[in-house]
C-alpha positions, 0 to 999 in steps of 0.5 A: 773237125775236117780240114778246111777246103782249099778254097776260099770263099768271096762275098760282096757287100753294102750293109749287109749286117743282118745277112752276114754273120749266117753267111760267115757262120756258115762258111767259117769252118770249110773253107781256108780263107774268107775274103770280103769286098765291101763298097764301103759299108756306113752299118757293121758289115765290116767290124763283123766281117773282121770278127770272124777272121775275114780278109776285107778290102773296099772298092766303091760300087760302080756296077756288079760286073766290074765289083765282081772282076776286080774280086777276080782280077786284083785280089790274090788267092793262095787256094786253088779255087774260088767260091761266089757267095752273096751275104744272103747265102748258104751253103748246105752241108750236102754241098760243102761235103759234095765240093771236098769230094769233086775238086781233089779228082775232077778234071773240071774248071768251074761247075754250076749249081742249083739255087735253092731260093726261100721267101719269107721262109718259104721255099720258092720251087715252082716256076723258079727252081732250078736256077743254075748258077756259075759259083764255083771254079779254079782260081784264074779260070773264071770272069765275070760278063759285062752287064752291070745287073744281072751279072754272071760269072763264066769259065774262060775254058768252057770246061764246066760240070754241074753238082748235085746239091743245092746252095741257099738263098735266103734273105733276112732283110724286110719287104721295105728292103727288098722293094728299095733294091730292086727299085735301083735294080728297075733303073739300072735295067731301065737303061739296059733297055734303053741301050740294047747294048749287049744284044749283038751278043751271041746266045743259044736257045739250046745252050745253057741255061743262061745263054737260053734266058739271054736268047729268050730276052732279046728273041721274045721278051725284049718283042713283047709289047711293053706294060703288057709283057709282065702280065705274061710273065706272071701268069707263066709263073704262077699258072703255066708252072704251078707257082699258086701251089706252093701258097701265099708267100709264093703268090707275094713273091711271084706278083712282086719279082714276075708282074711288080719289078717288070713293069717298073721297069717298063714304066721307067724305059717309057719315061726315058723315052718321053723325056728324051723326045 
């Protein structure tokens, strides 16, 4: 067996027993240490978190941004860097060994890798593959943005590399799960909207993939007409970028996640604004 990583693993959690014991699974030999930040589960997500040798602490959930930086801020780390990784999530044996190699030589202070995104065990590729995520970095080096939804972690150094192999993000919960999810998620970005609050932000259309999504939400989507913008949305998906070839599981998700969550959203901006008129 090959010694453990230095690093260790973190995972945020509410009710995630059906998800985490592969994500435990599958980290439990590579990295040193495992740590849990649980919002006070009511299923087993603890009790299983704690059978496989993870440190656990609860934090009642506010928002991801600040569940995510108190990970980073009050939680002590002895390995020298830090893995993101969500209950639904893997890693790939290509990845672990890609990771052992970079960090014992790399001059880098994070790096950001391809999300891999299976539905319904269907690999989601077109139209929504490659998704590049910040997870990986030396401890102390990365935080976490202020938006409550849609959170991502940066480097506080900007020195950032990417890896070659992918992680996996595949989800055992059922439709109903995923539905009720993201209908917390439609309100809490809802009211994003309604804010704008983070529109004074900077974001480059040439900078990272990231600042790029973030520049086309404020400089085009956020000026699409509303109800009609999710038609769009679907359309670029499943037609502009061959979505409709990878079958009817990607046609499930593509109307779901592209056209279904949009214009919730749009519906629950438009019935705030009635409401406060």
């Amino acid at each position: 067996m090959n010694e453990k990583t230095d690093i260790t693993v973190v995972i945020l959690t509410y009710n995630e027993e059906v998800n985490l014991p592969h994500a435990l699974k599958n980290v439990k030999d590579f990295a040193k240490q495992v740590v849990v930040l649980d919002s006070h589960s009511t299923d087993r997500t603890v009790e299983i978190a704690e059978s496989y040798g993870a440190k656990v602490y609860t934090r009642p959930f506010d928002d991801f941004s600040r569940q995510r930086k108190y990970a980073l801020e009050q939680i002590t780390y002895s390995t020298g860097w830090l893995f993101f990784l969500d209950a639904d999530e893997l890693l790939t044996e290509q990845l672990k060994e890609e990771i052992r190699n970079v960090i014992l030589k790399t001059d880098k202070d994070a790096f950001y890798i391809k999300r891999r995104f299976y539905w319904m065990g269907k690999w989601i590729r077109r139209g929504y593959y490659p998704t590049w995520l910040l997870r990986l970095g030396r401890t102390g080096y990365i935080t976490c943005d202020n938006r409550p939804i849609n959170e991502h972690l940066v480097c506080r150094s900007g020195n950032v590399g990417k890896l070659r192999e992918d992680f996996i993000d595949h989800n055992n919960k059922s439709l109903s799960d995923w539905i009720s999810k993201h209908n917390i998620y439609s309100d809490k970005e809802a009211y994003q909207l309604e804010l704008q609050d983070d529109s004074r932000e900077i974001y480059k259309l040439w900078g990272t993939q990231y600042e790029r999504k973030r520049w086309l939400r404020f400089r085009v989507w956020n000026k699409l007409p509303l109800l009609i913008r999710p038609f769009i949305y679907f359309l670029y998906r499943y037609i502009f970028c061959l979505g409709f070839l990878d079958g009817k599981k990607a046609f499930m998700y593509h109307f779901l996640h592209a056209f279904l969550y949009r214009i919730l959203i749009d519906f629950k901006y438009l019935e705030k604004k009635w409401r406060n008129k």
